[in-house]
Backbone as CSV, one residue per row, in Angstrom:
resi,resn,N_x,N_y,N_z,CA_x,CA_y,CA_z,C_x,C_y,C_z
1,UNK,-0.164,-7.399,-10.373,0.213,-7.850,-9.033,0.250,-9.374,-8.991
2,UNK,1.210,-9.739,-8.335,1.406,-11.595,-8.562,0.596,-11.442,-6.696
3,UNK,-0.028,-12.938,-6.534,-0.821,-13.108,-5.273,0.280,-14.737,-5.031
4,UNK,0.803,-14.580,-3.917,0.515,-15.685,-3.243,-0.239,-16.488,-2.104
5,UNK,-0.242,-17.588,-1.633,-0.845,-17.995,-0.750,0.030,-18.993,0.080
6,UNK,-0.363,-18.816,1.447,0.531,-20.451,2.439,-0.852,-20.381,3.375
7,UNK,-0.722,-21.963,3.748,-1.734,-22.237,4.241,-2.979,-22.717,4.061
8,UNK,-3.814,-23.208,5.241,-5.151,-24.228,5.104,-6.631,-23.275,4.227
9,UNK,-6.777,-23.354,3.306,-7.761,-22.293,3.006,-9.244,-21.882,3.687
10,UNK,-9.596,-23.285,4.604,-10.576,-22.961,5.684,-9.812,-22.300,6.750
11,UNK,-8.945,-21.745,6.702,-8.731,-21.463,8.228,-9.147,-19.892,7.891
12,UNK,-8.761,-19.296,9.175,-9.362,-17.753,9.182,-8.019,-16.788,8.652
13,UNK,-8.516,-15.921,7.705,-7.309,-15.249,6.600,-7.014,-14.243,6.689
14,UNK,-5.851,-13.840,6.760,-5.021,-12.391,6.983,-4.237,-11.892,5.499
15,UNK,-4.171,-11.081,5.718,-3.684,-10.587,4.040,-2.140,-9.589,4.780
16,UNK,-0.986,-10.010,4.593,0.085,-9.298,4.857,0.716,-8.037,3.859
17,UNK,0.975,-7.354,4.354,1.328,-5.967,3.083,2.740,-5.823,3.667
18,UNK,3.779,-5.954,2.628,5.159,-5.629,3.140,5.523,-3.688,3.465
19,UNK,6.365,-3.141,3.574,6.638,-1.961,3.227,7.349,-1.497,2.035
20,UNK,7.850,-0.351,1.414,8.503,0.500,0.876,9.562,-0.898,0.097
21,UNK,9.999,-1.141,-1.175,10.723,-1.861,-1.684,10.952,-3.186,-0.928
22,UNK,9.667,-3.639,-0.461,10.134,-4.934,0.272,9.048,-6.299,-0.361
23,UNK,9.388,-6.860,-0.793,8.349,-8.238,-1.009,8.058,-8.710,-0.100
24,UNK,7.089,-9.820,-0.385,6.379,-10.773,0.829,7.983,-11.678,1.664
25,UNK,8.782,-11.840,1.252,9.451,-12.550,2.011,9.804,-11.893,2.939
26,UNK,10.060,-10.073,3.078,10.220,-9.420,4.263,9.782,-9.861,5.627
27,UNK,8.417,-10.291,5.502,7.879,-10.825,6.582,7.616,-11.872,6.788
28,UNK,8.335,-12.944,6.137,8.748,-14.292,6.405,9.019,-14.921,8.070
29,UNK,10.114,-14.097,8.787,9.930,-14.248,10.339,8.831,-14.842,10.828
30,UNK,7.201,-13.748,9.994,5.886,-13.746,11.249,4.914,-14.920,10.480
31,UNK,5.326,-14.792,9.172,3.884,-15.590,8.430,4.705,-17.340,8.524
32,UNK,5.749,-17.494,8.907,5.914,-18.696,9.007,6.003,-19.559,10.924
33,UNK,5.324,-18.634,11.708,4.526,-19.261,12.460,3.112,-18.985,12.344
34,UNK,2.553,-17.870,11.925,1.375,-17.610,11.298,0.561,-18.771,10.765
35,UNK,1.529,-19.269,9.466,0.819,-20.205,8.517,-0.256,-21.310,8.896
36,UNK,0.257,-22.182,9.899,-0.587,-23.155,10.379,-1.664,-22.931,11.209
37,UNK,-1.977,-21.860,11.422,-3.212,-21.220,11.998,-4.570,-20.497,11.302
38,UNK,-3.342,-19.978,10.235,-4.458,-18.923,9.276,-4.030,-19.714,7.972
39,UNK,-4.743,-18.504,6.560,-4.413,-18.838,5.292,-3.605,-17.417,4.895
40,UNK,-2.855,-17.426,5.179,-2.051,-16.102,4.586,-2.154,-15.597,2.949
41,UNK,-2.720,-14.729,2.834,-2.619,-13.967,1.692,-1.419,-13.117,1.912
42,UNK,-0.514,-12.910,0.602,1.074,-12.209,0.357,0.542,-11.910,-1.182
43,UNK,0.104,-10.422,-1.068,0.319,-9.675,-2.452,2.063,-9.434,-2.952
44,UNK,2.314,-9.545,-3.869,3.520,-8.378,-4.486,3.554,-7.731,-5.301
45,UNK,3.660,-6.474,-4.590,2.858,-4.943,-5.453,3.922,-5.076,-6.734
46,UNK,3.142,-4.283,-7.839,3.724,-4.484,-8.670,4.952,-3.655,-8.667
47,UNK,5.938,-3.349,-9.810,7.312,-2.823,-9.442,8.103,-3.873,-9.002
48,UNK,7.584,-5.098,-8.258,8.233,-5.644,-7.124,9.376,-7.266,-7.654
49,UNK,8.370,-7.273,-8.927,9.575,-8.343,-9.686,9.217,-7.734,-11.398
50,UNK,9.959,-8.416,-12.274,10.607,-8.242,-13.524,9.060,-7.791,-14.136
51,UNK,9.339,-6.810,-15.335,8.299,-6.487,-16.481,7.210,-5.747,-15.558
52,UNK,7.466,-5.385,-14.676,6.438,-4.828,-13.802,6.617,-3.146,-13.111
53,UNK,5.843,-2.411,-12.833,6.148,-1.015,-12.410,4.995,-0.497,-11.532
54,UNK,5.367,-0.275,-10.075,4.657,0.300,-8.924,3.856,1.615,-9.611
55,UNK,1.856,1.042,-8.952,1.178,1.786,-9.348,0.748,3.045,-8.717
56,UNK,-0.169,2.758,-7.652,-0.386,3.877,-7.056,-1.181,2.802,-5.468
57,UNK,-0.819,3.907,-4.391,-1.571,3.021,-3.376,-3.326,2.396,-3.915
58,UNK,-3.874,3.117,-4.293,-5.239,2.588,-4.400,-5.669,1.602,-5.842
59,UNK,-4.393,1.199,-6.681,-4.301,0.726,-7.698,-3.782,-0.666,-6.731
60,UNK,-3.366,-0.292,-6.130,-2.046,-1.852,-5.499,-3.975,-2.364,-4.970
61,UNK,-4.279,-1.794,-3.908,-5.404,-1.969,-3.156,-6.434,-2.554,-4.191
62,UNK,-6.851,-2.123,-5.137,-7.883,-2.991,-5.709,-7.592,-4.267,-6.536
63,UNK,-6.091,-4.434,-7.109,-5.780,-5.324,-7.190,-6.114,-6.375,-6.743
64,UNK,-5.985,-6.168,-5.313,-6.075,-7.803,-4.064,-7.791,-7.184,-4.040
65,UNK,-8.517,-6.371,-3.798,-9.886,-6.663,-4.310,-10.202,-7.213,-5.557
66,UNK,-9.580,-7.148,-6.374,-10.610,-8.264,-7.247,-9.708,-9.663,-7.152
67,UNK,-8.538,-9.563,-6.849,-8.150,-11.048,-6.395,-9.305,-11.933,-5.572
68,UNK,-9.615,-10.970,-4.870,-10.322,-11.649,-3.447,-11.844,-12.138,-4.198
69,UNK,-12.425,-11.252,-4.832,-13.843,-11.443,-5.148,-13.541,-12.326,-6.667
70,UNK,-12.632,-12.591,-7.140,-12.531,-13.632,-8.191,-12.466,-15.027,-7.469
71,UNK,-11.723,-14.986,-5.911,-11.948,-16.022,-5.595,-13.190,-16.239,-4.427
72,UNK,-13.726,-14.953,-4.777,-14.927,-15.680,-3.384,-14.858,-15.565,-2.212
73,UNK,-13.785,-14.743,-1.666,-13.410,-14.491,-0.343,-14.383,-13.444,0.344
74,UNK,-15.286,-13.434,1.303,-16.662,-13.011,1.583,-15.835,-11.749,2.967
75,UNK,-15.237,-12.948,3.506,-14.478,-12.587,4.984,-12.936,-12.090,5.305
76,UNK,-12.666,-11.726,5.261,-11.086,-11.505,6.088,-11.078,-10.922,7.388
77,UNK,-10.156,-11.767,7.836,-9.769,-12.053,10.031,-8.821,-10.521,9.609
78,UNK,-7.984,-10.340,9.314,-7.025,-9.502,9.126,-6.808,-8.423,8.058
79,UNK,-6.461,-7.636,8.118,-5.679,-6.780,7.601,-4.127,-6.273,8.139
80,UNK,-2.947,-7.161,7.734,-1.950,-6.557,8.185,-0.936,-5.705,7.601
81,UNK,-0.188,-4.593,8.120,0.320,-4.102,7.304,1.623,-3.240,7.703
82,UNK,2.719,-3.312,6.845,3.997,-2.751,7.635,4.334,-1.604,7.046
83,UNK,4.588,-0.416,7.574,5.460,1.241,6.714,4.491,1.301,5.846
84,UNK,4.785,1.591,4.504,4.198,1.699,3.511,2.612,0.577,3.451
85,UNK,3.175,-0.622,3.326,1.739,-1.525,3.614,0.908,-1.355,4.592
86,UNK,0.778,-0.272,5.280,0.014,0.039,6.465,-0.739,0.806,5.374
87,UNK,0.109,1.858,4.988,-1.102,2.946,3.951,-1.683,1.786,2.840
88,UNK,-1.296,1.559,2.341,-2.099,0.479,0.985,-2.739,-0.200,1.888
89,UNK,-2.994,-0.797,3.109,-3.632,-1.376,4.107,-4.952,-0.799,4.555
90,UNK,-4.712,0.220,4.590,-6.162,1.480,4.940,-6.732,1.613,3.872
91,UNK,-6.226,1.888,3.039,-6.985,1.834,1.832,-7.409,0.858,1.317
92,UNK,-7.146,-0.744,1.182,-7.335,-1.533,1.138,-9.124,-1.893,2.000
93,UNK,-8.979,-1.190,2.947,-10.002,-1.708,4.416,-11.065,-0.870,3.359
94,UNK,-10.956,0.453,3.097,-11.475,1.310,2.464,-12.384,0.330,1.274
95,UNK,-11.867,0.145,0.385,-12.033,-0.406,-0.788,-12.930,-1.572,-0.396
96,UNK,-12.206,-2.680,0.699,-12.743,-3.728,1.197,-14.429,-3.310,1.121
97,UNK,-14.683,-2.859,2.369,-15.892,-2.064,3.029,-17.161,-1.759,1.836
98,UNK,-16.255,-0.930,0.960,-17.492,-0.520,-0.094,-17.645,-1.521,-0.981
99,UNK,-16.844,-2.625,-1.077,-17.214,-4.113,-1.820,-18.376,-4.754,-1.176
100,UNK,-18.415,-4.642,0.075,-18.875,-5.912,0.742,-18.657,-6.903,1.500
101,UNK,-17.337,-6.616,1.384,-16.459,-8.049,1.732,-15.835,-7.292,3.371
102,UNK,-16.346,-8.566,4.303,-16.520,-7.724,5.682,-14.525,-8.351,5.868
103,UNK,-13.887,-6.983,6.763,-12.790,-7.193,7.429,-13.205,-6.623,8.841
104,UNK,-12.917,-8.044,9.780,-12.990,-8.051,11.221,-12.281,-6.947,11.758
105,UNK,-11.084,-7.363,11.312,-9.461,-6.226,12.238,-8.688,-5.913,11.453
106,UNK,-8.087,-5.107,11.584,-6.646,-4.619,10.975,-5.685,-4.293,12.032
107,UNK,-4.468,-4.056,11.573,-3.313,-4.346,12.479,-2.026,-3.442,11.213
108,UNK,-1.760,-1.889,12.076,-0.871,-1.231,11.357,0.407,-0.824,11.571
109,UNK,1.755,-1.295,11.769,2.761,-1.597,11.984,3.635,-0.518,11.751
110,UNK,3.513,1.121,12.330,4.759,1.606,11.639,4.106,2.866,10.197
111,UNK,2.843,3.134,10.452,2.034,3.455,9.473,2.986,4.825,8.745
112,UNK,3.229,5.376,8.055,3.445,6.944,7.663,2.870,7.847,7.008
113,UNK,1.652,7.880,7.711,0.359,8.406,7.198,0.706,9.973,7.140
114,UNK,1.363,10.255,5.934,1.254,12.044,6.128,1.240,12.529,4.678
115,UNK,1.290,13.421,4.243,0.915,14.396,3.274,1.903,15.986,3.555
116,UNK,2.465,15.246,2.432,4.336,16.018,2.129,4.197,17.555,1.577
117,UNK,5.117,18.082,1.195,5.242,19.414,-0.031,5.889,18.741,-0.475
118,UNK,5.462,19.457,-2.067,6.322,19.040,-3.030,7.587,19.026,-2.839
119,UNK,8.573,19.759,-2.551,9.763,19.916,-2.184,9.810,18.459,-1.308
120,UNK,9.782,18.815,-0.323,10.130,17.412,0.429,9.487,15.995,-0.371
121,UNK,8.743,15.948,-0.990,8.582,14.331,-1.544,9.871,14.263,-2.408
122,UNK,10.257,15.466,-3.338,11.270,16.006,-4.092,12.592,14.926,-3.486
123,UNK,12.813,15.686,-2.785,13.677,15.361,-1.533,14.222,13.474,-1.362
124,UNK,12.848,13.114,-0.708,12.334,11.752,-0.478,13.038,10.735,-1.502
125,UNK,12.238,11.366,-2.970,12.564,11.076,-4.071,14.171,10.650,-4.300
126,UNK,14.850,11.670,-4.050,16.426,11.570,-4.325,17.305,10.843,-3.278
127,UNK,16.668,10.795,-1.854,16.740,9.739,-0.785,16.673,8.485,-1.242
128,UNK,15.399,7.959,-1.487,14.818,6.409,-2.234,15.785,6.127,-3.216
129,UNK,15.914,7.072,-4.432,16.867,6.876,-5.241,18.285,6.249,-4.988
130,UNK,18.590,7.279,-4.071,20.215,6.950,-3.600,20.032,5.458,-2.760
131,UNK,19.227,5.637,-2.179,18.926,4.029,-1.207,19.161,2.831,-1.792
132,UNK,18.199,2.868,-2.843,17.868,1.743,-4.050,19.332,1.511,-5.138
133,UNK,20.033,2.677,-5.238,20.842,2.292,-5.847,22.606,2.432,-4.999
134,UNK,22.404,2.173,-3.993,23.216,1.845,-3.012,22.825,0.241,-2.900
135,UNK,21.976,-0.343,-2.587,21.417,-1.749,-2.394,21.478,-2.835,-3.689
136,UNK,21.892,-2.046,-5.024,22.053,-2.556,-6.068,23.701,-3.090,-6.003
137,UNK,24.281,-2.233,-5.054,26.023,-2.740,-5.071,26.351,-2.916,-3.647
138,UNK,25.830,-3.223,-2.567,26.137,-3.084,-1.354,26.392,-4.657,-1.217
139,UNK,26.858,-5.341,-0.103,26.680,-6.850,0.519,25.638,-5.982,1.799
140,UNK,24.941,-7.374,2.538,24.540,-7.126,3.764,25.672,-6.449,4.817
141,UNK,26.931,-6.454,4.559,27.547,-6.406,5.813,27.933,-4.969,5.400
142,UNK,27.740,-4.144,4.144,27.890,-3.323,4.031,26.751,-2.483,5.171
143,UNK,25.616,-2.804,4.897,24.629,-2.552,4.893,24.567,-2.103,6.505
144,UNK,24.957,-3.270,7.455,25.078,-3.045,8.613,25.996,-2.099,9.242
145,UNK,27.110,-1.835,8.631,27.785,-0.376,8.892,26.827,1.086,8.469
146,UNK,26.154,0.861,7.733,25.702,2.286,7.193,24.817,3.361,8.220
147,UNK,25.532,4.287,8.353,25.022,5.364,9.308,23.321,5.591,9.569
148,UNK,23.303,5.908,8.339,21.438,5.926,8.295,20.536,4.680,8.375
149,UNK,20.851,3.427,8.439,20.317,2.391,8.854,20.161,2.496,10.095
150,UNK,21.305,2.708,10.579,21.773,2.580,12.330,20.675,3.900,13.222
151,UNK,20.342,4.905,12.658,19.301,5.434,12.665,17.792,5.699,12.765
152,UNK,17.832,4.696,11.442,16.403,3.903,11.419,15.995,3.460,12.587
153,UNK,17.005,2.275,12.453,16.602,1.098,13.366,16.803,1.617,15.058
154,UNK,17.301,2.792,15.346,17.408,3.307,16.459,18.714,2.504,17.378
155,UNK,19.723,2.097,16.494,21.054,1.627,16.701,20.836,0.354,16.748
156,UNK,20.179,-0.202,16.185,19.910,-2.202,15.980,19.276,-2.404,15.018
157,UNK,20.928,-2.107,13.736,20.235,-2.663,12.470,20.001,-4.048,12.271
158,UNK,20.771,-4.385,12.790,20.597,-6.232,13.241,19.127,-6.372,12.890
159,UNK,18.140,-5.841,13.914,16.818,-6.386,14.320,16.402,-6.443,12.813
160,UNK,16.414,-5.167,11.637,15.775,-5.262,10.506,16.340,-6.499,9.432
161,UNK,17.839,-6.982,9.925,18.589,-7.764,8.724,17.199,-8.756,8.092
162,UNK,16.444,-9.369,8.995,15.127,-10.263,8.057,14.721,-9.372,6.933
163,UNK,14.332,-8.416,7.421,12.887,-7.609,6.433,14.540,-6.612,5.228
164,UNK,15.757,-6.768,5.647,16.730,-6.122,4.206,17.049,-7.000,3.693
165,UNK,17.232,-8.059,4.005,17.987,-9.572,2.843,17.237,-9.398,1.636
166,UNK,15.597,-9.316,1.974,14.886,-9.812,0.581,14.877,-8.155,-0.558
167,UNK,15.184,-7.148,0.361,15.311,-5.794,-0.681,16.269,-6.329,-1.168
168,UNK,17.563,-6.301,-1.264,18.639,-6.859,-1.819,18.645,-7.370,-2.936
169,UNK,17.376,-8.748,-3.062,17.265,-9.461,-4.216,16.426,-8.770,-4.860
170,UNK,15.531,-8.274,-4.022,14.704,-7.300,-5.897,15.063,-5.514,-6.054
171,UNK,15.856,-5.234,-5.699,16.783,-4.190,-5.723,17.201,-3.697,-7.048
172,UNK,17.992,-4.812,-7.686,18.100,-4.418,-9.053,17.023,-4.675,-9.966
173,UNK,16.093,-4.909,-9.631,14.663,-4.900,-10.849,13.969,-3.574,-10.609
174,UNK,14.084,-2.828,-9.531,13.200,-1.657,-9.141,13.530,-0.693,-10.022
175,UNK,12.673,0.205,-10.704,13.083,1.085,-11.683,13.006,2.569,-10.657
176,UNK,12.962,3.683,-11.452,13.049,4.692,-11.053,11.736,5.240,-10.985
177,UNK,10.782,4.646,-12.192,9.707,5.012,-12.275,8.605,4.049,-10.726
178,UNK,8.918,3.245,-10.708,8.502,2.476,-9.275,9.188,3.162,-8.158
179,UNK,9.954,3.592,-8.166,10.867,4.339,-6.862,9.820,6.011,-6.411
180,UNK,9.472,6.615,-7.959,9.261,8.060,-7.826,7.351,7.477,-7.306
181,UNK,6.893,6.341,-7.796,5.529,5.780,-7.338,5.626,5.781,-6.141
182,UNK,5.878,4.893,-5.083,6.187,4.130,-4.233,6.327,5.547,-3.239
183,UNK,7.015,6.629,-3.632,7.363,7.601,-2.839,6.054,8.476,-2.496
184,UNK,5.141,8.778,-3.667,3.497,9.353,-3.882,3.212,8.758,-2.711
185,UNK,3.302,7.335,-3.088,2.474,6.258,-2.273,2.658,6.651,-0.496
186,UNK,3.652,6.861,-0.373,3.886,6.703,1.159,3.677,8.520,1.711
187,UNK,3.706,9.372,0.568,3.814,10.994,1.652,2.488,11.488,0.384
188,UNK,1.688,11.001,0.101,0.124,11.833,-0.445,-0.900,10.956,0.412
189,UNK,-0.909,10.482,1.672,-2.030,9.797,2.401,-3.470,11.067,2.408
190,UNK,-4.427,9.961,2.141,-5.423,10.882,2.127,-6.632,10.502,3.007
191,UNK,-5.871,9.627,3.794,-6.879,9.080,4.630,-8.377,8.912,4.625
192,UNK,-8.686,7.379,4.062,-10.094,7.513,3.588,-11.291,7.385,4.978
193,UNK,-12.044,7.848,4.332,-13.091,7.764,5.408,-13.842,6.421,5.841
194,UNK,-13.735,6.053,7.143,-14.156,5.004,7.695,-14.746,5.278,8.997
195,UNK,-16.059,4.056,8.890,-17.028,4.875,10.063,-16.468,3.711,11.220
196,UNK,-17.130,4.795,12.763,-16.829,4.439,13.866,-16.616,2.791,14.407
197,UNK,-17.150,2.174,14.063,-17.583,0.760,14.399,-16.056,0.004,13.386
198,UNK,-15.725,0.545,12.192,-14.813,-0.012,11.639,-13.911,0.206,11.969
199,UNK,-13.355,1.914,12.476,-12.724,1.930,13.500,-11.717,1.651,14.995
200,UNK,-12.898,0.897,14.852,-13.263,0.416,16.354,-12.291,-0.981,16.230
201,UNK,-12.075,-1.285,15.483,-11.243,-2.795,14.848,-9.983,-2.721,14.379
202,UNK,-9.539,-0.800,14.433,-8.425,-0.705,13.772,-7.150,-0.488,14.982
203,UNK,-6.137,-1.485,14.347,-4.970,-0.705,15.398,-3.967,-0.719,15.131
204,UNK,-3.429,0.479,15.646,-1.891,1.107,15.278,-1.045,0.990,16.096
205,UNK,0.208,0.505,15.483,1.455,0.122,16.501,2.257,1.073,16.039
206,UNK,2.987,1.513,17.316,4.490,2.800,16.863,5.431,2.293,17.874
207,UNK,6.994,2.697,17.256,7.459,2.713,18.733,7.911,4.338,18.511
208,UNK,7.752,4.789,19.589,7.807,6.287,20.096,9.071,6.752,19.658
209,UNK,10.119,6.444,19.444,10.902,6.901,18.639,11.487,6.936,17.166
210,UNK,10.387,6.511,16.421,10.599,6.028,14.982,9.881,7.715,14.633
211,UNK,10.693,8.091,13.146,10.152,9.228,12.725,8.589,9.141,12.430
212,UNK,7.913,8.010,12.128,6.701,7.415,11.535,5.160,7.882,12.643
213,UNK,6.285,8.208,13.678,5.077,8.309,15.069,5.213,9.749,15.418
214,UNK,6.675,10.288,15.367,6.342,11.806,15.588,5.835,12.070,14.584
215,UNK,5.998,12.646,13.442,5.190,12.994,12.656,3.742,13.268,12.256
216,UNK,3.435,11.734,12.650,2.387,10.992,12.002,1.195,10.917,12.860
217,UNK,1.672,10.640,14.262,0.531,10.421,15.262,-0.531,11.497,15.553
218,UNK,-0.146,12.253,15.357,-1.482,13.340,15.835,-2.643,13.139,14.300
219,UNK,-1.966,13.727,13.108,-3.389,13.100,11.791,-3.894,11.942,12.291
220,UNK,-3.068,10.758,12.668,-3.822,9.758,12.617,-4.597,9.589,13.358
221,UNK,-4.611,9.969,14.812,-5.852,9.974,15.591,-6.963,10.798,15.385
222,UNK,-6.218,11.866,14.474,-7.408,12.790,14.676,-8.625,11.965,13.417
223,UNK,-7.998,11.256,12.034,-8.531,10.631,11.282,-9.300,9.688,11.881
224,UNK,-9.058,9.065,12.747,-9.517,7.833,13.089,-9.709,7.764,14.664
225,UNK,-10.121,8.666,15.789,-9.816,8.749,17.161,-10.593,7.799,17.824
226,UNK,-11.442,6.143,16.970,-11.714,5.459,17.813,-11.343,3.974,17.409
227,UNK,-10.027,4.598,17.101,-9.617,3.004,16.819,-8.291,3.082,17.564
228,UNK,-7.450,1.708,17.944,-6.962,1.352,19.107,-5.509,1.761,18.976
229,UNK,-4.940,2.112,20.012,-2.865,2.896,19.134,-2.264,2.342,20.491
230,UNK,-1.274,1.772,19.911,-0.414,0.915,21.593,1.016,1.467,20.640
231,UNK,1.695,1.813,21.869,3.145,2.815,21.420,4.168,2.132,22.177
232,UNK,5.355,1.846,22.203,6.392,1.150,23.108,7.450,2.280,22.726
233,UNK,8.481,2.361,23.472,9.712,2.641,23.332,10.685,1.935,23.276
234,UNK,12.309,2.401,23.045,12.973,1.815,22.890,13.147,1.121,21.741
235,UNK,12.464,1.380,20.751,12.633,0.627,19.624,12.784,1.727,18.093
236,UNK,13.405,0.777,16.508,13.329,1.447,15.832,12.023,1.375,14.916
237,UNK,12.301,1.858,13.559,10.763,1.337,13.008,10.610,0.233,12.382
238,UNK,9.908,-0.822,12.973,9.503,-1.831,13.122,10.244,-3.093,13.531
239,UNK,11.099,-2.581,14.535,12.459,-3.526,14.922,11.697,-4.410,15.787
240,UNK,10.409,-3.675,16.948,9.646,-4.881,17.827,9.243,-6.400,17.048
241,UNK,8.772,-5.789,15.614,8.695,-7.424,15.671,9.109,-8.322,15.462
242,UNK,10.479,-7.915,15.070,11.479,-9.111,14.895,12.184,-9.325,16.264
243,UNK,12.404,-8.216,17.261,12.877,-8.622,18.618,12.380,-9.521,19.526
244,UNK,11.100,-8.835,19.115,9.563,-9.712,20.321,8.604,-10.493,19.088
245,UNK,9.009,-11.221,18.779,8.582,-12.030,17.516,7.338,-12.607,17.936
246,UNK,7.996,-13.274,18.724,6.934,-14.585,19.214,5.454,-13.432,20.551
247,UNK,5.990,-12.238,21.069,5.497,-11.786,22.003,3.824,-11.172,21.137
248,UNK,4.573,-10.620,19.733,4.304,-9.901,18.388,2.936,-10.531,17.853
249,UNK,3.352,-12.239,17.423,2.509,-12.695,16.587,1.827,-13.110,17.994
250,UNK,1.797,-13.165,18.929,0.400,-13.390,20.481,-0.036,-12.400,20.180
251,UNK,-0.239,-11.264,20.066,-0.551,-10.182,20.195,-1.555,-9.965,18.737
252,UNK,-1.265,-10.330,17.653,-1.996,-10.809,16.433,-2.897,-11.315,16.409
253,UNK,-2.582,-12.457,17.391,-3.874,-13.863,17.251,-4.999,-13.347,18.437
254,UNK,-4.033,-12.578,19.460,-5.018,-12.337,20.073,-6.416,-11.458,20.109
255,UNK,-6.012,-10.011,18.937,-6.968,-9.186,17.920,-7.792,-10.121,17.222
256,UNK,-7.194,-11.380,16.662,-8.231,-12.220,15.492,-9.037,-12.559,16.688
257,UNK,-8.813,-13.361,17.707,-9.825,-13.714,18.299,-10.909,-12.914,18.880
């Protein structure tokens, strides 16, 4: 896993997790008003650039644990995390916890906390596939015509164009063997166990019409029923925070505090 960093290293630190084939620049929009406040930690799971191949959620997760305890990091303000980086995010908190290393809050964006049949990951599998190698020959403007984007995004693929530019560029490095990972990763959630009080710090964002929330919302409360879930409509999955950007990252700072 390559680690980057932006930002004052005394300040108070959030660790960002992109989603499903996306690097840290996906969320470039939020961590570049972010930066001058906090110290942003930006993992990139492996798979994610050259000579490299996506491990497993709890492999990505200890990674940035021993990043963290090689450098001494006691504290983290944050845990943030988008689609897929929501699950490596929980698990992450997981891992955190039984280190030692205290995390205040977390903040889960879009989570897809579920547990597939084989058949359907099957499925998934040949989805991702076709995705990834559609994005290997597409332009962006292709991209914005495409039916199943327009879907996603709940008819405003626009809102996602930030968080697809940077798939684009590592698109053709993604193998198949990172594609069939990455897919484990997001439909075998096994939701680790975390007690009430940690809980109590966790929160989940949906918007009510993203597949991520029907699905998903009932395990997740029942996993976790005392930690905090704010739902909006009208939106696709994860289109609020590039719409309500600025409304988004208030809403961030205001959990750290």
């Amino acid at each position: 896993m390559l680690i980057n960093t932006i930002g004052k290293k005394e300040n108070k630190k959030m660790i960002m997790l992109p989603g499903s084939f996306c690097n840290s620049k996906s969320m470039e929009n939020l961590y570049n008003i972010l930066k001058d406040d906090y110290y942003i930690i930006l993992p990139e799971y492996t798979g994610h650039y050259e000579n490299s191949i996506f491990t497993t959620r709890k492999q990505e997760a200890f990674y940035i644990v021993k990043y963290l305890k090689e450098n001494n990091v006691q504290t983290i303000d944050m845990i943030y995390g988008q689609s897929m980086g929501a699950e490596i995010g929980i698990e992450l908190l997981y891992q955190l916890t039984n280190n030692g290393i205290k995390v205040n809050n977390s903040f889960f964006d879009g989570a897809p906390c579920i547990k597939l049949s084989y058949l359907y990951k099957k499925f998934m599998y040949f989805k991702f596939k076709t995705l990834i190698n559609l994005l290997k020959s597409k332009s962006m403007d292709d991209l914005m015509n495409w039916k199943l984007l327009n879907k996603f995004t709940n008819g405003e693929p626009e809102a996602l164009k930030p968080m697809i530019e940077p798939i684009l560029e590592i698109a053709p490095i993604i193998s198949d063997e990172t594609i069939y990972n990455e897919n484990e990763c997001c439909y075998t959630f096994d939701f680790p166990k975390l007690d009430d009080e940690i809980q109590k710090n966790m929160h989940f964002f949906y918007a009510k019409e993203e597949k991520a929330y029907r699905t998903c919302i009932n395990g997740v409360k029942k996993a976790y029923p005392n930690a905090n879930y704010e739902i909006v409509e009208g939106y696709g999955h994860l289109t609020y925070s590039v719409k309500n950007r600025d409304e988004y990252v208030k809403r961030l700072k205001e959990i750290i505090k």
